[in-house]
C-alpha positions as a LaTeX table, in Angstrom:
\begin{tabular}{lrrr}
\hline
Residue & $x$ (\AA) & $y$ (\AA) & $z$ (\AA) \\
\hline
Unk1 & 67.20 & 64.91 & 116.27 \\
Unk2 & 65.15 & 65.75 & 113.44 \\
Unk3 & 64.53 & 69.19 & 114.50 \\
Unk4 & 68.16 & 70.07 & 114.50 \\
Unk5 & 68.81 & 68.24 & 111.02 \\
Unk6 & 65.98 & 70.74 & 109.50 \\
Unk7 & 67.58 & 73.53 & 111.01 \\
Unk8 & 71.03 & 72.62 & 109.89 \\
Unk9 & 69.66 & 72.34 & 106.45 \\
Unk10 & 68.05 & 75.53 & 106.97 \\
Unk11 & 70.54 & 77.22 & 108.23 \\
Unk12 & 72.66 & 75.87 & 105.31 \\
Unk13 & 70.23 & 77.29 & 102.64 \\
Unk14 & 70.01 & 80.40 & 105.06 \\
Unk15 & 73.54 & 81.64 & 104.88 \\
Unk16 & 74.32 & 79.95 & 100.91 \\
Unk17 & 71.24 & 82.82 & 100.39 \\
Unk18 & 72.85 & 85.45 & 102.35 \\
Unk19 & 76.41 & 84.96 & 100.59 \\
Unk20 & 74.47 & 85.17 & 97.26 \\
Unk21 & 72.41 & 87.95 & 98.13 \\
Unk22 & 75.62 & 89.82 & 99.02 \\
Unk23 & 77.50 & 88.60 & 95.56 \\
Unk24 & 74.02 & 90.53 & 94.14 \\
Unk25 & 74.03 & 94.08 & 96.12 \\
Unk26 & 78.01 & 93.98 & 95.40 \\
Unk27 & 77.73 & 93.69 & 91.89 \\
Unk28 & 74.98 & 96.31 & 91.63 \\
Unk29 & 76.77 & 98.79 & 93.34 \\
Unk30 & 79.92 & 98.28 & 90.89 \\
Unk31 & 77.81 & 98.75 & 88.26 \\
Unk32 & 76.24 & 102.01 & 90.32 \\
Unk33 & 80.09 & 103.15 & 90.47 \\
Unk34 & 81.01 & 102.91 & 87.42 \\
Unk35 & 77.77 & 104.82 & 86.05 \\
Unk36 & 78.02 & 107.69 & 88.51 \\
Unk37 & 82.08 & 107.85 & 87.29 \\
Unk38 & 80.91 & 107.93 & 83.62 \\
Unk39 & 78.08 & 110.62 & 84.53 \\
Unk40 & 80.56 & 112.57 & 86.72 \\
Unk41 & 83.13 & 112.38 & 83.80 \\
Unk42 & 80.30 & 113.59 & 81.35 \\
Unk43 & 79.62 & 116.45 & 83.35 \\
Unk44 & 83.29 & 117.76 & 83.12 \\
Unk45 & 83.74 & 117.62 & 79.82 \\
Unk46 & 80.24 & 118.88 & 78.73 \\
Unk47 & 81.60 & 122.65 & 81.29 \\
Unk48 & 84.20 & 122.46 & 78.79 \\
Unk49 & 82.95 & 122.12 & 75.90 \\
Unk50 & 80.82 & 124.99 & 76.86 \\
Unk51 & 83.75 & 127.35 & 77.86 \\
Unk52 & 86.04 & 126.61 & 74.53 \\
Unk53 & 82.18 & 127.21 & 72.71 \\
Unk54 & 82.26 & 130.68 & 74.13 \\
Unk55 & 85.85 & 131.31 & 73.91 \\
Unk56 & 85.08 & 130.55 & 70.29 \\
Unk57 & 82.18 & 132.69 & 69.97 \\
Unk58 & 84.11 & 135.22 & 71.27 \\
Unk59 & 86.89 & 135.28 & 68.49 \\
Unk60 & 84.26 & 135.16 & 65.87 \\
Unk61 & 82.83 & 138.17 & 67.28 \\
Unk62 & 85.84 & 140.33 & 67.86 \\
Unk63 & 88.01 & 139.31 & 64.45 \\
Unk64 & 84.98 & 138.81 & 61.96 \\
Unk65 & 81.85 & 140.73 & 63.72 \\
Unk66 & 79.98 & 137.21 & 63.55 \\
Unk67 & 77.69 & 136.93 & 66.27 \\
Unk68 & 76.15 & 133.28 & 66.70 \\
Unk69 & 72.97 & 132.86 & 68.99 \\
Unk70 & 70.90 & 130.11 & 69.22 \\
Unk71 & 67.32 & 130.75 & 67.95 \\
\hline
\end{tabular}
């Protein structure tokens, strides 16, 4: 009798630690989402950035023979 009343309790504790342990590893990996989006959405506009830098290097060079390098 007492032997099942510690494992109920046990149990209890077992699964209350198991639902917050999940509550934990879901709320991690939202937050893991939402930085890879942010990264991934970095990324894109950093290529172009880079492509309207060169289109604009480009002009310069053609229409006023200004050439712009970094050092």
């Amino acid at each position: 009798m007492l032997v099942g009343a510690i494992d109920d309790v046990i149990s209890r504790r077992l699964e209350n630690t198991q639902e917050n342990l999940r509550g934990d590893i879901n709320n991690v990996q939202i937050l893991i989402d939402g930085y890879v989006k942010a990264q991934e959405e970095f990324k894109q506009e950093f290529v172009i950035m880079r492509e309207e830098i060169r289109q604009i290097k480009d002009v310069l060079h053609k229409k006023l023979n200004v050439e712009i390098r970094a050092f």
